[in-house]
KOLKE-437235 format. One record per atom (N, C-alpha, C): residue number from 1; residue in three letters; atom name; x, y, z. Coordinates in nm, 4 decimals. Example, Ala and Ser with C-alpha at 12.3 -4.5 7.8 and 13.67 -1.06 7.14 Angstrom:
BEGIN
{site 1,'ALA','N',{1.3190,-0.5690,0.7800}}
{site 1,'ALA','CA',{1.2300,-0.4500,0.7800}}
{site 1,'ALA','C',{1.3200,-0.3300,0.7800}}
{site 2,'SER','N',{1.2850,-0.2250,0.7080}}
{site 2,'SER','CA',{1.3670,-0.1060,0.7140}}
{site 2,'SER','C',{1.2900,0.0030,0.7870}}
//
This chain:
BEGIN
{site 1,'UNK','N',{-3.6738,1.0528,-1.5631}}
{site 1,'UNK','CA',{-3.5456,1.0759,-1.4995}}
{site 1,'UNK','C',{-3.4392,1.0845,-1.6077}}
{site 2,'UNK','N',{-3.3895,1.1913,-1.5944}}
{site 2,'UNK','CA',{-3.2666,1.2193,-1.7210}}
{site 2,'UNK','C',{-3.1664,1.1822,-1.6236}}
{site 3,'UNK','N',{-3.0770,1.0750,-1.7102}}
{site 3,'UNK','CA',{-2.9250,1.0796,-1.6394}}
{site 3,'UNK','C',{-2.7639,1.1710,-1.6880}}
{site 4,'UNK','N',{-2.7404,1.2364,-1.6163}}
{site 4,'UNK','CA',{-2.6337,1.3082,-1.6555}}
{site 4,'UNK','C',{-2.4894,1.2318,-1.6628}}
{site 5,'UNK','N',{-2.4223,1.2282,-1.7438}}
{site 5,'UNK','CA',{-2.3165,1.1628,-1.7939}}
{site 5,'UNK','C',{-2.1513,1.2771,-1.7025}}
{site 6,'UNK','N',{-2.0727,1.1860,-1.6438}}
{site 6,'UNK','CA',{-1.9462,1.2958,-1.5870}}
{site 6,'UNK','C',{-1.8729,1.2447,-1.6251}}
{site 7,'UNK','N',{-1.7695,1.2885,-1.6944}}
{site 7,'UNK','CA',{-1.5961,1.2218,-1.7195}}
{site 7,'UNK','C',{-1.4929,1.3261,-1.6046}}
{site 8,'UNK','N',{-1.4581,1.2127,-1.5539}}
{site 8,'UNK','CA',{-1.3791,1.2994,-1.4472}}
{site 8,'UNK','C',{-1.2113,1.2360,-1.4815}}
{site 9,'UNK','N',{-1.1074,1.3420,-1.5306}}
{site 9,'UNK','CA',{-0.9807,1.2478,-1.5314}}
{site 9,'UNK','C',{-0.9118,1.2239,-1.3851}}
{site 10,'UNK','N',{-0.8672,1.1034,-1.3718}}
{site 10,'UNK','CA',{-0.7885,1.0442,-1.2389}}
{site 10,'UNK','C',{-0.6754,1.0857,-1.2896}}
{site 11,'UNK','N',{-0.6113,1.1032,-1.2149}}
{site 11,'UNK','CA',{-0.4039,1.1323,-1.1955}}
{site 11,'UNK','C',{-0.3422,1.0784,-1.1534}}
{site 12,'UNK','N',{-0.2495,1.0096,-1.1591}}
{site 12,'UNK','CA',{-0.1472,0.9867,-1.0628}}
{site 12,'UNK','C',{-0.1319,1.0670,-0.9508}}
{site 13,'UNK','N',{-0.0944,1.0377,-0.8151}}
{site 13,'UNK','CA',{-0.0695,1.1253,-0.7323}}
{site 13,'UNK','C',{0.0914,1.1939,-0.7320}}
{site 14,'UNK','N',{0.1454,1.2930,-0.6901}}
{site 14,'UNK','CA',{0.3123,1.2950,-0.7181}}
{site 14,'UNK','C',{0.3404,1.2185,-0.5859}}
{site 15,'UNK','N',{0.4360,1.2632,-0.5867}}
{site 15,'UNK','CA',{0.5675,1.1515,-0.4640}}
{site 15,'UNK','C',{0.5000,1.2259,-0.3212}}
{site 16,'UNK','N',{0.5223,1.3540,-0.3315}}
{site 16,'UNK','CA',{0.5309,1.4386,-0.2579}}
{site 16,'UNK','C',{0.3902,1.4187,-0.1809}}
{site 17,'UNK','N',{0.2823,1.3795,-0.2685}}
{site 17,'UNK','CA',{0.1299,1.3821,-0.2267}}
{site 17,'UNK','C',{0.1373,1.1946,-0.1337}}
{site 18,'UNK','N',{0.2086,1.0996,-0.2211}}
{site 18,'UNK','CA',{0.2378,0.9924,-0.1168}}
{site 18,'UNK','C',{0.2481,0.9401,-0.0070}}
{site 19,'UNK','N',{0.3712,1.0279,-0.0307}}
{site 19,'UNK','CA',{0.4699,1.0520,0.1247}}
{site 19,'UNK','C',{0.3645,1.1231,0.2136}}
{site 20,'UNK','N',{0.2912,1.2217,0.1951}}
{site 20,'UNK','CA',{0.2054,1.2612,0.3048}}
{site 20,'UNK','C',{0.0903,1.1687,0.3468}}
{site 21,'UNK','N',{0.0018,1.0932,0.2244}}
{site 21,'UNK','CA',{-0.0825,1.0040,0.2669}}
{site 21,'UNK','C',{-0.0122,0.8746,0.3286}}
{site 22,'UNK','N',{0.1409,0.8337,0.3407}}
{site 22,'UNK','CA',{0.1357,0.7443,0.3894}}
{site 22,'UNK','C',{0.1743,0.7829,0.5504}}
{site 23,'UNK','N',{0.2304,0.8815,0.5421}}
{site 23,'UNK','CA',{0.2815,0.9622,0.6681}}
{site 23,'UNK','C',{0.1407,0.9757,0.7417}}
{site 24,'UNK','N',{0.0579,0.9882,0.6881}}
{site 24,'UNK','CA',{-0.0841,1.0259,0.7780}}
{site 24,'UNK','C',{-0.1158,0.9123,0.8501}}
{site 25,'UNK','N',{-0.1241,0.8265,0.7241}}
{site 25,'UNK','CA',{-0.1917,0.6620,0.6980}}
{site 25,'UNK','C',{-0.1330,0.6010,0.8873}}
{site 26,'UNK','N',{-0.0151,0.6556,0.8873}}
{site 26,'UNK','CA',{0.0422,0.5730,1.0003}}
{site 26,'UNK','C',{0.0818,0.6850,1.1077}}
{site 27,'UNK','N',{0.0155,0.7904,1.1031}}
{site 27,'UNK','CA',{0.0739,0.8750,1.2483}}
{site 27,'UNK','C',{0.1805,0.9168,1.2390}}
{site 28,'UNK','N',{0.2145,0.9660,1.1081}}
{site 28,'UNK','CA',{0.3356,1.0124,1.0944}}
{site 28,'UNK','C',{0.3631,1.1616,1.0325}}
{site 29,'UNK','N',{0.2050,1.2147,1.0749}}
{site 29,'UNK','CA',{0.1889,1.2938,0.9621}}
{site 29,'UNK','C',{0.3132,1.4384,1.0511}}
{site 30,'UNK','N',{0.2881,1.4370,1.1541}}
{site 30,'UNK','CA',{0.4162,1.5368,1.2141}}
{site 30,'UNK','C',{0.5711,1.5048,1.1879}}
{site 31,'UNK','N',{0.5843,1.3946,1.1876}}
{site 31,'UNK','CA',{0.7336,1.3392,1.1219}}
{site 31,'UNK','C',{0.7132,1.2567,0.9663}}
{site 32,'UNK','N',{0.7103,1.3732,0.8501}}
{site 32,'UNK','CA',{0.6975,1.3405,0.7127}}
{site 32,'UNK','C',{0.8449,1.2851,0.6616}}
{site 33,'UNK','N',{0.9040,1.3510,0.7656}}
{site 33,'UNK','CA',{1.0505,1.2965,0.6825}}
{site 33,'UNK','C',{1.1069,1.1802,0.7146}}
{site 34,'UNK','N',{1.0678,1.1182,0.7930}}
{site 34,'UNK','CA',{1.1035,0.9764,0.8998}}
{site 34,'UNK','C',{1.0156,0.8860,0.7799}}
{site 35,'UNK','N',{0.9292,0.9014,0.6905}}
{site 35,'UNK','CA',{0.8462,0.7850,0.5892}}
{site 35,'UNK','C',{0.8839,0.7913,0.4755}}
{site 36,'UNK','N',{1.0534,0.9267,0.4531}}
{site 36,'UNK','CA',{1.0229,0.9326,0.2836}}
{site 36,'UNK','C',{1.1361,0.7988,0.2539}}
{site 37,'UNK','N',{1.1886,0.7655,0.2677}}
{site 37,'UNK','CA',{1.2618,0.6238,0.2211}}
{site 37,'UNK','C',{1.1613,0.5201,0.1986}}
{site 38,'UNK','N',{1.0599,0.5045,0.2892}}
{site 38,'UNK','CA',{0.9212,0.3666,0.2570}}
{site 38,'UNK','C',{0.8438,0.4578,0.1063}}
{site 39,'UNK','N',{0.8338,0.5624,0.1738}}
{site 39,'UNK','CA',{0.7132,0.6432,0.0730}}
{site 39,'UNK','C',{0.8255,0.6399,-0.0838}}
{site 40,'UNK','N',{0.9129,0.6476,-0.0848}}
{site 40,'UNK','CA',{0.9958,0.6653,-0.2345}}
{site 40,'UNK','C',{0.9681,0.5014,-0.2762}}
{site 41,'UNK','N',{1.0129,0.4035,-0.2073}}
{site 41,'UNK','CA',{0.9949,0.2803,-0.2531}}
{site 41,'UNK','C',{0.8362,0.2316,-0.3280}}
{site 42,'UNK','N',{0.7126,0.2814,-0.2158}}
{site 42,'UNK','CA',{0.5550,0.2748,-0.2660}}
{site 42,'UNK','C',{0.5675,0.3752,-0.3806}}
{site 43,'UNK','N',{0.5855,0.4580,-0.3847}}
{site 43,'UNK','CA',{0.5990,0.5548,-0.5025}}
{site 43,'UNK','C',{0.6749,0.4771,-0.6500}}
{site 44,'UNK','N',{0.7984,0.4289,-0.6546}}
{site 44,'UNK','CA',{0.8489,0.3642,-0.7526}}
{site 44,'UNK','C',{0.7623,0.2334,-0.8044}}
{site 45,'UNK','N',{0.7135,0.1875,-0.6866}}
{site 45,'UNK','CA',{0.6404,0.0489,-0.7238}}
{site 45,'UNK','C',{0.4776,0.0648,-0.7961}}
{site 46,'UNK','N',{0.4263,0.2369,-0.7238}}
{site 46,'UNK','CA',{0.2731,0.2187,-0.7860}}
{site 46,'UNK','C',{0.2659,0.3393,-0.8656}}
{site 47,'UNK','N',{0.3998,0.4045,-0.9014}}
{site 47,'UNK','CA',{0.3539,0.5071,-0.9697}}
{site 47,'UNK','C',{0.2659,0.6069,-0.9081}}
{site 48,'UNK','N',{0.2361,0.6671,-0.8156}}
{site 48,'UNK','CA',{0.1155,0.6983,-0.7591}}
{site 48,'UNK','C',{-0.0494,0.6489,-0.7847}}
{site 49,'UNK','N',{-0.0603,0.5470,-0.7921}}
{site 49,'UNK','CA',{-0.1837,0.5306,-0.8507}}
{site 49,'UNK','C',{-0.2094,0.4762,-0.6697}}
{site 50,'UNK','N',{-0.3416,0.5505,-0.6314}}
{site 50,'UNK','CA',{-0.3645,0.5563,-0.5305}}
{site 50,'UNK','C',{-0.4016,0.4270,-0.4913}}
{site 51,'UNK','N',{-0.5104,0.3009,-0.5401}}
{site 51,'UNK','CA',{-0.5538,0.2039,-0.5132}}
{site 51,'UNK','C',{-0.3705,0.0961,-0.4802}}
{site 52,'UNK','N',{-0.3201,0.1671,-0.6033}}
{site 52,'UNK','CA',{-0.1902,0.0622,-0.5513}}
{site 52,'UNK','C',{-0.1415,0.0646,-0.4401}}
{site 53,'UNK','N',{-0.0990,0.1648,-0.4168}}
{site 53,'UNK','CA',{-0.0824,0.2279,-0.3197}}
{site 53,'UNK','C',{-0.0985,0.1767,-0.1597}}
{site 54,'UNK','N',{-0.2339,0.1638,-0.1530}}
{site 54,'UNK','CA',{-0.3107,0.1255,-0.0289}}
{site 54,'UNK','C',{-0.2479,-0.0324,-0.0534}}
{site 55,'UNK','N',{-0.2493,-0.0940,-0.1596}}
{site 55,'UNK','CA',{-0.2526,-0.2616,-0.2054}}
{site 55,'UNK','C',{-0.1027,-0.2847,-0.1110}}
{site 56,'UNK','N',{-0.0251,-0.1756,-0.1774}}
{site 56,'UNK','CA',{0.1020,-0.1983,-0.1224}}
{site 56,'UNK','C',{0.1469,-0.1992,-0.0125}}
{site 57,'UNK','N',{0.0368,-0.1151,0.0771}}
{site 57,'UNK','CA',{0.0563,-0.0829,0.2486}}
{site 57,'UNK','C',{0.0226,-0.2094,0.2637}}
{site 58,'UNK','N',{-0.0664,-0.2715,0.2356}}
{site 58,'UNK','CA',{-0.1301,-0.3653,0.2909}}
{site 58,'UNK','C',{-0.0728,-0.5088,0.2724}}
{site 59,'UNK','N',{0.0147,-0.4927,0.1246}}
{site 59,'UNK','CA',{0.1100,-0.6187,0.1108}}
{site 59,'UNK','C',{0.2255,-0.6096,0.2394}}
{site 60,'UNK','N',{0.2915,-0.5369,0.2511}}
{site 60,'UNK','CA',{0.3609,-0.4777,0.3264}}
{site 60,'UNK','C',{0.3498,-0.5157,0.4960}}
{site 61,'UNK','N',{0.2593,-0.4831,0.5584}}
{site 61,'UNK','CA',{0.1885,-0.5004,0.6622}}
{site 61,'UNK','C',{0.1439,-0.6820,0.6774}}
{site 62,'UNK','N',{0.0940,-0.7334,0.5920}}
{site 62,'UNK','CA',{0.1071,-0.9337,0.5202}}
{site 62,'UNK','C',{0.2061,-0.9168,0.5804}}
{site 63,'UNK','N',{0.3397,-0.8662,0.5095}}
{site 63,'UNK','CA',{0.4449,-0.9530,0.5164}}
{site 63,'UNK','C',{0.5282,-0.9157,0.6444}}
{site 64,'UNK','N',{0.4833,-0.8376,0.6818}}
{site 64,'UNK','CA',{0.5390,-0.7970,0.8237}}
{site 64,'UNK','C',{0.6653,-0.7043,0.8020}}
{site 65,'UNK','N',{0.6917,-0.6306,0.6766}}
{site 65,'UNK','CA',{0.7632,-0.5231,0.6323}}
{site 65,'UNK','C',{0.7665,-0.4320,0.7621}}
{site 66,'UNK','N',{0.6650,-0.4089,0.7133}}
{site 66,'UNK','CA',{0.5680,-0.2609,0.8086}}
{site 66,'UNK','C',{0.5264,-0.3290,0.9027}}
{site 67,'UNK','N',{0.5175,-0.2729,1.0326}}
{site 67,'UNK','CA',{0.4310,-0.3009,1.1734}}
{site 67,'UNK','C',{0.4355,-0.2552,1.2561}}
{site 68,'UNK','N',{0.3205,-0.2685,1.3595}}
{site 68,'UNK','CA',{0.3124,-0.1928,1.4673}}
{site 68,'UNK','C',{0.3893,-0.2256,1.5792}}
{site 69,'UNK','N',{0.4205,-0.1275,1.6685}}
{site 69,'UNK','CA',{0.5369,-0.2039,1.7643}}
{site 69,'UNK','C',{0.4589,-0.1232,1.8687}}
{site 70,'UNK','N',{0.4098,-0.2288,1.9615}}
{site 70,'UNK','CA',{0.2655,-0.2568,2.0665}}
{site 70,'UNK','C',{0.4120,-0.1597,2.1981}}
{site 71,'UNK','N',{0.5389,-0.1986,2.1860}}
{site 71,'UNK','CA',{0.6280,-0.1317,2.3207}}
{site 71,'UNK','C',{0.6236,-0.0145,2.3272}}
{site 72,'UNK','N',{0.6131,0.0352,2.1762}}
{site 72,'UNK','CA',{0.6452,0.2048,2.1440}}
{site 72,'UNK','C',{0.5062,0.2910,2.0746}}
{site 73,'UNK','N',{0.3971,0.1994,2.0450}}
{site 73,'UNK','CA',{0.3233,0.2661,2.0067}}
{site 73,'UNK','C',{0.2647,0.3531,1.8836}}
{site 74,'UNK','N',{0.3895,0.2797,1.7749}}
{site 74,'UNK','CA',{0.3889,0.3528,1.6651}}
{site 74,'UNK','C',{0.4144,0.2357,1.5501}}
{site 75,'UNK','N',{0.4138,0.3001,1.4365}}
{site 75,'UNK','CA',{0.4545,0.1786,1.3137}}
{site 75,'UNK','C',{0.5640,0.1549,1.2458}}
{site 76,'UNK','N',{0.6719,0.0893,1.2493}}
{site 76,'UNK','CA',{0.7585,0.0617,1.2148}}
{site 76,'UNK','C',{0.8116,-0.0135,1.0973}}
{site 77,'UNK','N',{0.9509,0.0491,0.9874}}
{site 77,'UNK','CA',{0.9178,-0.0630,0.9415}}
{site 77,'UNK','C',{1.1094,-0.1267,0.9356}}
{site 78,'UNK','N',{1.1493,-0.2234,0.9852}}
{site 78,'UNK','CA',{1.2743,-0.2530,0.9844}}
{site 78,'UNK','C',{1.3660,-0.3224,0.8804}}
{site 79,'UNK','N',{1.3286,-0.3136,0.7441}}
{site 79,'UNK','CA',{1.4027,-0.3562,0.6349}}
{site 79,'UNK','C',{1.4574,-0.2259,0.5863}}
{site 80,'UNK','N',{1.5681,-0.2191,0.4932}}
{site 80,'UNK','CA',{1.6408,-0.1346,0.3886}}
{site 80,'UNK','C',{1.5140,-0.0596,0.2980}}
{site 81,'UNK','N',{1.6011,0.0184,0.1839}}
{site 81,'UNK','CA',{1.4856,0.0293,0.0833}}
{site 81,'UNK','C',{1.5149,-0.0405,0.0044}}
{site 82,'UNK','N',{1.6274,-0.1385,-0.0353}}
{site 82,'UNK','CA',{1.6180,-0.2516,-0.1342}}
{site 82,'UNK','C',{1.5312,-0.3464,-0.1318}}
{site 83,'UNK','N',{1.4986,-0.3643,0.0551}}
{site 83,'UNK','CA',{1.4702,-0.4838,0.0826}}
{site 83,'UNK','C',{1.3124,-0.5083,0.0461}}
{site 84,'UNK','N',{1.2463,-0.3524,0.1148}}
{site 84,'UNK','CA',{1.1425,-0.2802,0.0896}}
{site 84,'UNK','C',{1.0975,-0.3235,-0.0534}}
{site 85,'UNK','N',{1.1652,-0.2867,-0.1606}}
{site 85,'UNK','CA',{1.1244,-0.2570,-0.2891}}
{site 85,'UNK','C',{1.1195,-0.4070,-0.3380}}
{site 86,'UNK','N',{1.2094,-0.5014,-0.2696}}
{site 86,'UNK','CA',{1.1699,-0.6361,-0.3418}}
{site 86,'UNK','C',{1.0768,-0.7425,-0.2580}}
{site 87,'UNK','N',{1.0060,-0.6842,-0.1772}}
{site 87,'UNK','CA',{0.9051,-0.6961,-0.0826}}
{site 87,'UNK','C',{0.7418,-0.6799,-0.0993}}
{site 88,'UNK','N',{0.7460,-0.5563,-0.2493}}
{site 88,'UNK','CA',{0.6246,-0.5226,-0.2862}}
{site 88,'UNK','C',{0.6354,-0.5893,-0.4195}}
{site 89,'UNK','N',{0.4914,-0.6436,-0.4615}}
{site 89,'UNK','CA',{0.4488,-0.6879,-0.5838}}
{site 89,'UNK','C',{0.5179,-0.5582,-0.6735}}
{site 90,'UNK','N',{0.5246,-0.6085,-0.7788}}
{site 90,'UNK','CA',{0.5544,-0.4926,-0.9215}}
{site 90,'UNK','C',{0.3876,-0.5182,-0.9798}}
{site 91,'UNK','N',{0.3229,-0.6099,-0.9353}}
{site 91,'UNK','CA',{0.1854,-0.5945,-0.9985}}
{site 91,'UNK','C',{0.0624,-0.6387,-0.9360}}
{site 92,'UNK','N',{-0.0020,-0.5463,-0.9199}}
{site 92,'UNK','CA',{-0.1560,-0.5430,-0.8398}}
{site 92,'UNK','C',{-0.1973,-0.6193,-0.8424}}
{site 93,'UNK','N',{-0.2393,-0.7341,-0.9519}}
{site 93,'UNK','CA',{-0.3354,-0.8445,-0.9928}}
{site 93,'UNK','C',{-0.2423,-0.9665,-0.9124}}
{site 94,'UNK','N',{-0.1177,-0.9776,-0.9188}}
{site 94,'UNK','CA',{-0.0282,-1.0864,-0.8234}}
{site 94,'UNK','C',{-0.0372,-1.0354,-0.6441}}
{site 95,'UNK','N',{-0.0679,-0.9416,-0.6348}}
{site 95,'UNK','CA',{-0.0708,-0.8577,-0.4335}}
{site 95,'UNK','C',{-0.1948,-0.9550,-0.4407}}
{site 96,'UNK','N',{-0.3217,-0.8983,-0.5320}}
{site 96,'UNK','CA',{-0.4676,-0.9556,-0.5151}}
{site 96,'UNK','C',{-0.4597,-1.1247,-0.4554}}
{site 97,'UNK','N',{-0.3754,-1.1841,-0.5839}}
{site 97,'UNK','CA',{-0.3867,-1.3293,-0.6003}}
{site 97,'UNK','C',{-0.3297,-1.3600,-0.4823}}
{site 98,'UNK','N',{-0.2032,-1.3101,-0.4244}}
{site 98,'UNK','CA',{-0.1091,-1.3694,-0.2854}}
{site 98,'UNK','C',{-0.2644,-1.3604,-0.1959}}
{site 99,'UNK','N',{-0.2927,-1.2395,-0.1597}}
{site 99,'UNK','CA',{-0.4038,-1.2439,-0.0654}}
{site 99,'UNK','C',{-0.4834,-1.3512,-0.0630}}
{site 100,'UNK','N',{-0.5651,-1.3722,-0.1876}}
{site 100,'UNK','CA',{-0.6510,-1.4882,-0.1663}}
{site 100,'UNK','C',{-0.5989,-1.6454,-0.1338}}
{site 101,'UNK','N',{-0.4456,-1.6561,-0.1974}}
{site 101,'UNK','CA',{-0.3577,-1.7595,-0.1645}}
{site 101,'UNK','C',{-0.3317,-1.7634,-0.0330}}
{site 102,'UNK','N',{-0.3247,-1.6473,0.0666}}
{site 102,'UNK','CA',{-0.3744,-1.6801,0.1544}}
{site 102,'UNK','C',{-0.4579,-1.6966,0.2915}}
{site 103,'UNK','N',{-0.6165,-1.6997,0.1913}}
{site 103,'UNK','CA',{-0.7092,-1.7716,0.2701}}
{site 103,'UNK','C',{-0.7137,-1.9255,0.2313}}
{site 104,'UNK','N',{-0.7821,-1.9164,0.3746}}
{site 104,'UNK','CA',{-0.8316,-2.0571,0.3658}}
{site 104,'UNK','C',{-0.9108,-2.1685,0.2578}}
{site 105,'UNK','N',{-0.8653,-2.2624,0.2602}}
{site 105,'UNK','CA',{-0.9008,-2.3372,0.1144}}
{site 105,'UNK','C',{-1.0645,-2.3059,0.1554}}
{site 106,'UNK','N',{-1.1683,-2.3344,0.1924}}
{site 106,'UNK','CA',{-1.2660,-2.3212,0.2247}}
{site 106,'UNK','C',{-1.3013,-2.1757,0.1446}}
{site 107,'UNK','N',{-1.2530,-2.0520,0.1776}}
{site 107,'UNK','CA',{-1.2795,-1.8870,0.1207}}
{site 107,'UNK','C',{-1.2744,-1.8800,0.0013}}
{site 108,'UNK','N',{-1.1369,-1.9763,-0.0433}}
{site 108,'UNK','CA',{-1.0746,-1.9909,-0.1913}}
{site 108,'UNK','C',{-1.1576,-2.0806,-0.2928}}
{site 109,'UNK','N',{-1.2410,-2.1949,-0.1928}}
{site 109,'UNK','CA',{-1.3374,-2.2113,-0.3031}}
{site 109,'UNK','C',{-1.5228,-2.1585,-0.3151}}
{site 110,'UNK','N',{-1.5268,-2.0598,-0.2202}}
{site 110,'UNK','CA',{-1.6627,-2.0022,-0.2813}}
{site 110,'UNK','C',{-1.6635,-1.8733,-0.3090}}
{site 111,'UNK','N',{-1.4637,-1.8362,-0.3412}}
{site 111,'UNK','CA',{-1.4791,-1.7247,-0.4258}}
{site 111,'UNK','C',{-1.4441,-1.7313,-0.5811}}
{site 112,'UNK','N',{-1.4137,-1.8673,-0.5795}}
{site 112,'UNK','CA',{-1.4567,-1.9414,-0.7278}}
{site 112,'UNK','C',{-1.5969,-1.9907,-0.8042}}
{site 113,'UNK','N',{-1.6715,-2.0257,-0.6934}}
{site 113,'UNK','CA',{-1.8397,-2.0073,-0.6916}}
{site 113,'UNK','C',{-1.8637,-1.8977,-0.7051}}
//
């Protein structure tokens, strides 16, 4: 068995490519322009780097930034973009750590095992 070797370069995504995956991400993909104030904020914070990206929806959604609103059926998110931007980690490895901070002491110690 010969193994073949691939170098593939990753990119940043632009703003523009963001704003549509987050517009999708949440049913928004017919109203793109109703997400670009959240999508500029995820954009400043991850650079487009796609994994951040998702980290950031998902910090976001934790903190109850972002959410679903069960009356209307859609996802909402009711802070500023200041508020937004000081809402998301500036760094991936601290989103990671909050997460595990918070599970349960029990999770937290047999993912130290």
């Amino acid at each position: 068995v010969q193994l073949v070797e691939t170098v593939m370069d990753l990119f940043s995504l632009s703003q523009d490519v963001i704003t549509h995956f987050i517009a999708d991400s949440i049913g928004k993909e017919e109203e793109v322009e109703e997400v670009t104030e959240l999508a500029e904020v995820v954009y400043q914070k991850t650079m487009g780097n796609i994994f951040c990206v998702m980290q950031a929806m998902e910090e976001l959604v934790r903190k109850n930034a972002l959410y679903y609103d069960m009356m209307c059926f859609e996802w909402r998110w009711a802070v500023s973009k200041v508020e937004l931007s000081t809402t998301i980690s500036d760094d991936v490895v601290e989103t990671v750590k909050g997460k595990i901070k918070e599970l349960s002491s029990e999770i937290q110690h047999m993912l130290i095992v």
